[in-house]
C-alpha positions as CSV (number, residue, x, y, z in Angstrom):
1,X,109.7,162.4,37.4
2,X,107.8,161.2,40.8
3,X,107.3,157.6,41.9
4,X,104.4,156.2,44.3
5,X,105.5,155.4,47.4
6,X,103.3,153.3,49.4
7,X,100.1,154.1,48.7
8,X,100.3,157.8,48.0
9,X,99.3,159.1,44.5
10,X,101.9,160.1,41.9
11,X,102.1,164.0,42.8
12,X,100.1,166.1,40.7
13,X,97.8,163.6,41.0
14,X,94.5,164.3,43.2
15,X,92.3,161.7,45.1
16,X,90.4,160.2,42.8
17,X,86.6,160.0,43.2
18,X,86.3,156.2,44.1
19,X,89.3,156.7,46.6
20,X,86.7,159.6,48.3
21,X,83.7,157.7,48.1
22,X,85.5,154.5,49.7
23,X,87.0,156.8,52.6
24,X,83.7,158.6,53.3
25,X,81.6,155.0,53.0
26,X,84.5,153.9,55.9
27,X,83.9,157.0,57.9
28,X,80.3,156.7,57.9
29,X,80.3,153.1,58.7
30,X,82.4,153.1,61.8
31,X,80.4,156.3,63.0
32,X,77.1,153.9,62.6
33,X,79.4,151.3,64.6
34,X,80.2,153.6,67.4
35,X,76.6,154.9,67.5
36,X,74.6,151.7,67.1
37,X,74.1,150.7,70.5
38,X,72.7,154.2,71.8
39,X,70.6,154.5,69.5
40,X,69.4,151.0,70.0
41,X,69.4,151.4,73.8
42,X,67.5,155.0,73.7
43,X,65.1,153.1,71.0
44,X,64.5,150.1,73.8
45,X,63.9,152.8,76.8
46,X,61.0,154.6,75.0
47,X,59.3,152.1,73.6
48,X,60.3,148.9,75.5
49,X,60.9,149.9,79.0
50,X,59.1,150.4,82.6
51,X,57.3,153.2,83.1
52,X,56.3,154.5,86.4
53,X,53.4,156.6,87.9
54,X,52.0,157.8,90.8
55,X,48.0,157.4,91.8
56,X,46.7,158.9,95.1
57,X,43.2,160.0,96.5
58,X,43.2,161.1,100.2
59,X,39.8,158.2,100.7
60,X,39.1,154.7,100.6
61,X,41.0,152.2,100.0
62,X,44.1,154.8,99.9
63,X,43.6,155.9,103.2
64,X,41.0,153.7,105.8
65,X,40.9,152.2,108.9
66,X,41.8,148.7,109.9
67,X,41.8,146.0,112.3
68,X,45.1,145.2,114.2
69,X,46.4,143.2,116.9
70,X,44.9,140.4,118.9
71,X,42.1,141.6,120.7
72,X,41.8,143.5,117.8
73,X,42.0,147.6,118.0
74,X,41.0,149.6,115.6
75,X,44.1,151.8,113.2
76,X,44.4,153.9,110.2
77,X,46.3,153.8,107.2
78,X,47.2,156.2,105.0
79,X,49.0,154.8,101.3
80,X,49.4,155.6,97.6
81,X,49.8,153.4,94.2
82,X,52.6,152.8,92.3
83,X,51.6,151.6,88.6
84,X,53.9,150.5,85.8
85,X,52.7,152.1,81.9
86,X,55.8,150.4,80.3
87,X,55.9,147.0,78.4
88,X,58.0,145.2,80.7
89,X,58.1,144.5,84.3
90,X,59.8,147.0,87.1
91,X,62.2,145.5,88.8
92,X,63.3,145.8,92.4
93,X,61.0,149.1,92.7
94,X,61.9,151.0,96.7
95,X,59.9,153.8,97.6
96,X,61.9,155.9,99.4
97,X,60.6,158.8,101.8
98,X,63.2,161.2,100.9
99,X,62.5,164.6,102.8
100,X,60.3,166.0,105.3
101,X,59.5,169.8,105.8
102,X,57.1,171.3,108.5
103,X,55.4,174.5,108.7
104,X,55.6,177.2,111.5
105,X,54.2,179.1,113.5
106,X,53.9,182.0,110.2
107,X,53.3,179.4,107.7
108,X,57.0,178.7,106.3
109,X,57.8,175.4,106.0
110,X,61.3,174.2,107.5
111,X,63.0,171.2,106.3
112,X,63.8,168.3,108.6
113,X,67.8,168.9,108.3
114,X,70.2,165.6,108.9
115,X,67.3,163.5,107.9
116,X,68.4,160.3,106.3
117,X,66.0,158.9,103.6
118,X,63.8,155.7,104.7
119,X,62.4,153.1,102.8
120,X,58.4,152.6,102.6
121,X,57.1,149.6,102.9
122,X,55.1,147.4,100.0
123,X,51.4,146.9,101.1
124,X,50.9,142.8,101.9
125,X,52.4,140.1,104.0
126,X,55.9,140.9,104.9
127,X,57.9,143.9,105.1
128,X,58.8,144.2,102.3
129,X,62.0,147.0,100.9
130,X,62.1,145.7,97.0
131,X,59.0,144.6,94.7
132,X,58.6,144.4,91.1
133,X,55.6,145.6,89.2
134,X,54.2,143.6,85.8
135,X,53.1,145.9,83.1
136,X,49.6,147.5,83.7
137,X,49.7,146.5,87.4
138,X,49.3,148.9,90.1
139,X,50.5,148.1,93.8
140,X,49.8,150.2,96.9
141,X,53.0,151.3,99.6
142,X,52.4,152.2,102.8
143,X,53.3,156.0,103.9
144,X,52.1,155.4,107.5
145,X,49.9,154.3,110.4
146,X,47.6,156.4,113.0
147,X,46.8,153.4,116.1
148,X,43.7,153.8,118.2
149,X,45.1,156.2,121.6
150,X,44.7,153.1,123.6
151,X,47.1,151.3,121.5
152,X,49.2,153.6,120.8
153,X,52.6,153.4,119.9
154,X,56.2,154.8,121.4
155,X,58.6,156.6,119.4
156,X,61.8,155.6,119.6
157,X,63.5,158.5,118.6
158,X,65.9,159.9,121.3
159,X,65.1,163.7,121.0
160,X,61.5,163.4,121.4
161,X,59.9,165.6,123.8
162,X,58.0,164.5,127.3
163,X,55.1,166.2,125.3
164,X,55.6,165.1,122.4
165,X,55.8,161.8,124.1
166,X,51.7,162.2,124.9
167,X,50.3,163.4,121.6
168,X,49.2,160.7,119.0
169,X,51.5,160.3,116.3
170,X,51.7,159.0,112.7
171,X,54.2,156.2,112.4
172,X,56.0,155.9,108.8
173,X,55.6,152.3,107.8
174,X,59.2,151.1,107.2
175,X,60.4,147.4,106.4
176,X,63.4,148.9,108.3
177,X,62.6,149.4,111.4
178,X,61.7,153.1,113.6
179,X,65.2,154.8,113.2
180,X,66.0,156.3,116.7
181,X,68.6,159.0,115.7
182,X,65.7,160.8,113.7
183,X,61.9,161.2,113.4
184,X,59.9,157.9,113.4
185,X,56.4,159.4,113.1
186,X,55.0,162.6,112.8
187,X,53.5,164.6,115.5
188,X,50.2,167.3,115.3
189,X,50.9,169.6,112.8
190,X,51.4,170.9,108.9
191,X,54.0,168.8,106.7
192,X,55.0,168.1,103.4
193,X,56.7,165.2,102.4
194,X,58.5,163.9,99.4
195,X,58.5,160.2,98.4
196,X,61.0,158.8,95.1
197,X,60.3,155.0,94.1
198,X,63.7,153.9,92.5
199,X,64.0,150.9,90.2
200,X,66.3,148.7,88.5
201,X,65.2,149.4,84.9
202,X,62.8,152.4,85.4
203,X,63.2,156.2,86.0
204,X,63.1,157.3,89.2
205,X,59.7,159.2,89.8
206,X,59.2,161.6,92.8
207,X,56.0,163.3,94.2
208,X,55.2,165.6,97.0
209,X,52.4,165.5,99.6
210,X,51.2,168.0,102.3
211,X,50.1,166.4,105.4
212,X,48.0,168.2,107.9
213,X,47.4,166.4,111.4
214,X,45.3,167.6,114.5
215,X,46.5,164.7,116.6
216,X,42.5,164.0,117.3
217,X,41.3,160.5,116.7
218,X,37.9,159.7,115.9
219,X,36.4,156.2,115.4
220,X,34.4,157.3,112.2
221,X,36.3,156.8,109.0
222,X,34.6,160.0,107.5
223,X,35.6,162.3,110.0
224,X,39.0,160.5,110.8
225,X,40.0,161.7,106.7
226,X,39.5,165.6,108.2
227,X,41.5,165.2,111.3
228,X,44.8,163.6,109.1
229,X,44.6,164.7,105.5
230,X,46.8,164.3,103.0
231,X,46.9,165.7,99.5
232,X,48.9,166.1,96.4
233,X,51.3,168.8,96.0
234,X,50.6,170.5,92.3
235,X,54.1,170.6,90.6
């Protein structure tokens, strides 16, 4: 003859179907416990989240020329859109131009080694690193600047040639500053480029551009967009 002890059955006496169904129903419960707040979270990201796009056409107002300075001289600038297809806001958006490759003499393009990722700067008053984007807006960033030859600028960067040096350049447009340990601008030649824009609450979105630049300036808009053009790379 067998006794219970504790809670176990009498032996020779199975689980009993309620004692299953109460174990399985406590099972299932504490997995819905432990899974709850994924699922919730995944369930907020798609449908209650930022989304982030590019937009980009190598004309006006994307890329066109501009006043500057005081007496005024005449400048190019070259920029894309940013645009937010989620249901809430973007916050503390960065575009970030993260790489830089140029192509030689046989058409191979050659990354920019040691280069250290910059930030872009948001198009308005200021300089400004961080933005945030209401749903269905659409912003533009700066990617860069070409100034009139009488205007133009110096690079800063230490390692710059004395030709170099005389060619006209296209400046990147950074709330940072020209970094002097590496490339400020970009002289006459064949690029690509790759820009991220990183957010708080938003995936990070990347897109590459080719950018091909005779160094000549010309005071027409229309025929400035053939000497600099700039176009999307097809993923």
């Amino acid at each position: 003859m067998f006794r219970k002890w504790g809670h176990f059955p009498i032996q020779g006496q199975g689980i009993q179907t309620s004692e299953w169904v109460l174990i399985g129903t406590t099972l299932l419960l504490a997995a819905v416990a432990f899974l709850a707040p994924y699922i919730i979270e995944r369930w907020k990201y798609k449908f209650y989240s930022a989304k982030l796009s590019f937009k980009f056409f190598h004309k006006p107002p994307y890329s066109h020329i501009t006043q500057m300075g005081s007496p005024g001289f005449s400048a190019y600038y070259f920029r894309f859109k940013v645009i937010n297809n989620g249901r809430v806001q973007a916050e503390q958006c960065e575009a970030v131009l993260e790489r830089i490759w140029k192509e030689n003499n046989v058409g191979k393009l050659k990354k920019f080694n040691g280069f250290s990722p910059i930030s872009l700067k948001w198009t308005g008053p200021g300089m400004k690193k961080y933005f945030t984007i209401q749903p269905g807006r659409e912003f533009f960033c700066d990617i860069g600047r070409i100034h009139h030859p009488d205007h133009e600028l110096n690079s800063v960067y230490r390692s710059i040639t004395n030709e170099e040096k005389k060619q006209n350049k296209f400046f990147f447009e950074s709330p940072e500053g020209k970094p002097y340990a590496q490339w400020d601008c970009l002289t006459p030649g064949k690029y690509q480029i790759q820009v991220t824009i990183y957010s708080k609450n938003a995936e990070k979105i990347s897109r590459k551009f080719k950018v091909t630049w005779s160094g000549n300036w010309k005071d027409q808009e229309s025929e400035m967009l053939n000497e600099l053009v700039i176009s999307k790379k097809l993923r």
